[in-house]
C-alpha positions in Angstrom: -0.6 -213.6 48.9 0.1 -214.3 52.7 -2.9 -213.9 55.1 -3.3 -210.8 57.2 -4.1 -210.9 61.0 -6.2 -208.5 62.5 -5.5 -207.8 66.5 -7.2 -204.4 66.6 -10.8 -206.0 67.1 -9.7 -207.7 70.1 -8.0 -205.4 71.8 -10.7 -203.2 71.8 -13.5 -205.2 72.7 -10.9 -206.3 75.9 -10.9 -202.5 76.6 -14.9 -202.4 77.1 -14.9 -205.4 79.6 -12.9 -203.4 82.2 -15.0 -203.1 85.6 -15.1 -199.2 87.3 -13.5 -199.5 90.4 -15.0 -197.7 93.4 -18.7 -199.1 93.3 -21.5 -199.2 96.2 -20.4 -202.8 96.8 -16.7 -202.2 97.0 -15.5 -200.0 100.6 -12.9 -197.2 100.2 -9.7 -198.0 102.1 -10.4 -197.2 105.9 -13.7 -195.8 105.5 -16.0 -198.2 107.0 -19.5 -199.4 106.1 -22.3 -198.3 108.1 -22.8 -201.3 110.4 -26.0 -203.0 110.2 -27.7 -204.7 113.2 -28.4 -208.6 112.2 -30.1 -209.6 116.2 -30.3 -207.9 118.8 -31.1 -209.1 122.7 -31.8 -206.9 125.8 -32.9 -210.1 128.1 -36.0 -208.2 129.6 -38.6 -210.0 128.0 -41.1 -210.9 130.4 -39.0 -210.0 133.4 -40.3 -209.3 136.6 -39.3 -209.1 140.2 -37.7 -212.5 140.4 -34.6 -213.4 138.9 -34.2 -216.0 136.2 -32.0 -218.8 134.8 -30.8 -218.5 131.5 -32.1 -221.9 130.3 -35.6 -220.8 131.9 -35.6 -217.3 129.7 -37.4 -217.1 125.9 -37.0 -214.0 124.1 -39.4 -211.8 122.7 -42.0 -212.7 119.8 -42.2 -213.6 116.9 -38.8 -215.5 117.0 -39.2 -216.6 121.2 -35.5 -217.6 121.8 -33.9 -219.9 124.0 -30.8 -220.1 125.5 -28.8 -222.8 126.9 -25.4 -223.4 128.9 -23.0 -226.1 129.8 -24.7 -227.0 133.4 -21.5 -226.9 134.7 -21.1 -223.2 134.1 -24.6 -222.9 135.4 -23.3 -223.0 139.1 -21.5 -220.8 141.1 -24.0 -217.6 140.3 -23.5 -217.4 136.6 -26.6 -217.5 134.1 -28.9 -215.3 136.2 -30.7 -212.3 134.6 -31.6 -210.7 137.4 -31.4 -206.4 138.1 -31.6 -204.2 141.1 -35.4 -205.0 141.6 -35.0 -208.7 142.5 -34.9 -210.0 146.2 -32.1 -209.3 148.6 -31.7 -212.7 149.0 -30.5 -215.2 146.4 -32.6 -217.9 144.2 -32.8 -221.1 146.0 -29.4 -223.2 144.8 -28.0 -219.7 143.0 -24.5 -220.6 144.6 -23.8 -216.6 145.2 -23.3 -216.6 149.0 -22.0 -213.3 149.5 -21.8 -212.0 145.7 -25.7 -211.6 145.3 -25.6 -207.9 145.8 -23.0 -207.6 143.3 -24.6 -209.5 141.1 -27.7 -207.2 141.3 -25.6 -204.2 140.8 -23.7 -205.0 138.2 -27.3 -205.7 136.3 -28.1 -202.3 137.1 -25.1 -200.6 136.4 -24.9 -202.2 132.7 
């Protein structure tokens, strides 16, 4: 008598493996996750009436950040957190000439 080969076991047991589709961790099509904030930095920790150099500025507690640039870019007024309460006139070595006020209002607008 010739052997007989049963397939029916397997096939079914392949049929309870199958995963559910649509799950928390998978997104629907063009319906976007709600976003979820992972830092965050306003840059007005411990700011007063004087402006301030980025490299010179630590963020807030408990994680006090600090931030760098190339010193290169560091010229020419770029890297100062200032607003529309510092001095009219621009930080010693600032390089703004004329773009100070600008500078000032821009912080203010944003």
């Amino acid at each position: 008598m010739k052997p007989t080969v049963r397939l029916l076991p397997l096939v079914l047991a392949a049929a309870t493996l199958t995963v559910p589709l649509g799950g928390s961790a998978i997104a629907d099509p063009g319906v976007p996750k709600t976003p979820v904030a992972v830092f965050t930095e306003d840059f007005e920790n411990g700011m007063g009436t004087d402006p301030v150099l980025l490299p010179s500025y630590l963020g807030p507690p408990p994680v006090n950040e600090t931030y760098t640039a190339d010193p290169l870019w560091l010229t020419g007024c770029n890297g100062w957190l200032t607003s529309a309460q510092n001095p009219n006139t621009e930080p010693p070595g600032a390089g703004c000439g004329s773009f100070w006020g600008a500078a000032k209002q821009f912080a203010s607008d944003l």
